[in-house]
C-alpha positions, -999 to +999 in steps of 0.1 A: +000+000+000+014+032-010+021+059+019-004+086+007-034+058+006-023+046+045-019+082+059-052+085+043-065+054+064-052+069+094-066+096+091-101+086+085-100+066+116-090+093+134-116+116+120-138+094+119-134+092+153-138+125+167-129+142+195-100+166+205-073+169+233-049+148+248-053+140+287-037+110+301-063+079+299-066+083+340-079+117+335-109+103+314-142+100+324-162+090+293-145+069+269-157+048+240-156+039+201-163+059+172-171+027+140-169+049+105-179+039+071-164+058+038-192+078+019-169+098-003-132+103-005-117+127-035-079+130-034-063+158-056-026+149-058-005+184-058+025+164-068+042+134-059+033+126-020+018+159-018-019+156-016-052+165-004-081+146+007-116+154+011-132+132+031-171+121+038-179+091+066-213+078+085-206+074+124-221+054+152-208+060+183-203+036+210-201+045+243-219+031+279-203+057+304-217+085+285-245+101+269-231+099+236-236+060+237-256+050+200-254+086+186-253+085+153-244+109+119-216+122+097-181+132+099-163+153+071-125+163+070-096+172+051-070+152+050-032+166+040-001+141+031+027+166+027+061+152+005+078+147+046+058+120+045+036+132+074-002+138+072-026+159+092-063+164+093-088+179+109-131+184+104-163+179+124-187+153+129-222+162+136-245+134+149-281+130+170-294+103+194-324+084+199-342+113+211-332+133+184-312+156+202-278+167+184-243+168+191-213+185+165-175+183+173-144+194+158-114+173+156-081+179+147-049+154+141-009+173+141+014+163+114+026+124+119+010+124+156-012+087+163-038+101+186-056+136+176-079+155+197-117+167+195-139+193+215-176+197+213-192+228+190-226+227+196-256+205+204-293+206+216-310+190+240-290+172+266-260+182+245-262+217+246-236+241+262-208+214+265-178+217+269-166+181+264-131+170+248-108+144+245-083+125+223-091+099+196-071+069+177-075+050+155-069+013+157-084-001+126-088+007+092-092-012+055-102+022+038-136+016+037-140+012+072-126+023+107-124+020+142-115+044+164-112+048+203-115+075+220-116+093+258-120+128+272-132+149+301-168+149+300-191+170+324 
């Protein structure tokens, strides 16, 4: 597999996943996984391993020591793989629970870093005025599909 296409998997795990800071795992106090499915992915190559990737996944969350367990939505991104060899990303992901109420994050990976970070932007409901962020990773990918965990402070 070429670089570009698996900094491209890693990245759609991770923003597939969601969420944004980094405290230690200890720190956490909702934690759970974010299961993404590819809708659209257009890559516009600048030059050789210099590219850009726009991005487009559906999202269930999974998580029983929060109330984000079973939400449900989309997540959109960019993704950039720059000639170092490094990629970074970053988008939202916008999703609503059985009750209908909705939840939107931002999330956000560094150049060549495993774990990125997300914080809440906005909801309704029982997800309105949060404040809630985290870290996420991802821990499996084929391209298509992703898994990602993730943890975070929240209130």
């Amino acid at each position: 597999m070429n670089r570009r296409l698996k900094g491209f998997e890693s990245c759609i795990a991770a923003a597939a996943l969601l969420l944004c800071g980094a405290p230690l795992a200890l720190a956490d106090n909702c934690t759970g996984i974010d299961v993404l499915v590819t809708q659209t992915a257009e890559t516009t190559e600048l030059s050789k391993d210099h590219s850009i990737t726009i991005w487009k996944a559906y999202s269930v969350l999974s998580s029983p020591d929060s109330i984000y367990d079973n939400a449900t939505g989309e997540c959109s991104g960019v993704i950039l793989a720059t000639p170092d060899g490094k990629t970074q990303s970053m988008g939202y992901c916008a999703r609503r629970d059985k009750s209908g109420d909705t939840q939107s994050i931002s999330w956000h990976s560094a150049p060549g870093a495993d774990k990125g970070s997300w914080k809440a932007a906005g909801g309704s409901g029982k997800f309105a005025g949060k404040q809630d962020s985290g870290w996420f990773q991802n821990v499996a990918s084929d391209g298509k599909m992703s898994v990602s965990k993730w943890g975070g402070t929240c209130k």
